[in-house]
C-alpha positions, 0 to 999 in steps of 0.5 A: 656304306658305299663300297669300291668294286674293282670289277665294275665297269668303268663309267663311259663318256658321253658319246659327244664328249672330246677326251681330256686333252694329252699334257703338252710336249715340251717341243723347244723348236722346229728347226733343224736339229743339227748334231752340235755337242760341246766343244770340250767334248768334240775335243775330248772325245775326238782324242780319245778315239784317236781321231775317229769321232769326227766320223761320227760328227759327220755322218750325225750331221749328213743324216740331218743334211738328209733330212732336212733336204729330202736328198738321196745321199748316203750318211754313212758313205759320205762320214766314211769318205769325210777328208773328201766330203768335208768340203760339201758338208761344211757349206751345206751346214754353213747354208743351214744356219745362214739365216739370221745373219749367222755366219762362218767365220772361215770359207768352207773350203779353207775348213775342208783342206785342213780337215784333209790334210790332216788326215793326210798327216796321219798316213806320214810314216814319221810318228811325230807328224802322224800324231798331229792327225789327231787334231783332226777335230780343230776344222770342226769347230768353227762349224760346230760353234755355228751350228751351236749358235743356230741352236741358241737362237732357233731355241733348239733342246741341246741337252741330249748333245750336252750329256756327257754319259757313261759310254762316252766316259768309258771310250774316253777312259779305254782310249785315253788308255791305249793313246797314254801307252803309245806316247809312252811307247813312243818316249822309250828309247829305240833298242835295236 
């Protein structure tokens, strides 16, 4: 009867022997990962943070400009600065995802200015043109749906970027809150 004892030492390889080889990693690409969510949650989110979300984008997307290029620009400086860093961002990213014959479909700087002016809007003291600043998104996305094209075809994993987890549902339910409460507030009759 041959009895499993649990303090013998394990049996070694022999010394020219390669170990077994490790499961391969399921690597899709390695091609650039640029940040590219969904539309729906570009748009989603963007609202719901009132419009800070695209900050997010952009410094997500200097940070892989960063890397990809080896430049010595600061991600967060330029996501913070974005009405005025858009422009470069959006040609960059547009250079990027050039190859294959992928292109933008609106110049960069056309992208750029609208980016600015409707951050621009939202410093307008009138209430109803401030809120328009919070489609501050739209200029994203035809470099988002770029982005999201060179993914496709260089096979780049996306599902991280798809996810829509629960922090996202709870900055979506606190700021689909408080922006419901400052429309609301903003319908009420002006008592003074």
């Amino acid at each position: 009867m041959d009895m499993h004892d649990p303090y013998r030492a394990p049996v070694s390889l022999p010394i020219n022997a390669a170990p077994p080889p490790l499961p391969a990693r399921s690597v899709a690409s390695d091609a650039a990962a640029y940040y590219a969510p969904p539309t729906w949650k570009i748009a989603t989110l963007s609202i719901a943070t009132l419009g800070l979300f695209p900050l997010y984008w952009f410094w997500r997307n200097w940070q892989a400009i960063k890397r990809e290029s080896g430049g010595t620009q600061w991600p967060w400086a330029r996501a913070l600065f974005s009405p005025l860093w858009s422009f470069l961002c959006f040609s960059d990213l547009r250079d990027a995802a050039s190859n294959r014959r992928r292109e933008l479909g609106f110049a960069p700087g056309l992208l750029g200015a609208l980016f600015f002016l409707l951050n621009l809007a939202g410093r307008v003291p009138n209430e109803a043109v401030a809120m328009v600043s919070l489609f501050t998104f739209v200029p994203l996305l035809p470099v988002n749906s770029l982005l999201r094209r060179y993914h496709r075809d260089e096979k780049v994993d996306t599902r991280r970027m798809d996810r829509f987890g629960a922090w996202h549902t709870l900055v979506v339910a606190v700021g689909g809150g408080i922006l419901l409460l400052a429309l609301f507030g903003m319908a009420l009759p002006n008592f003074r």
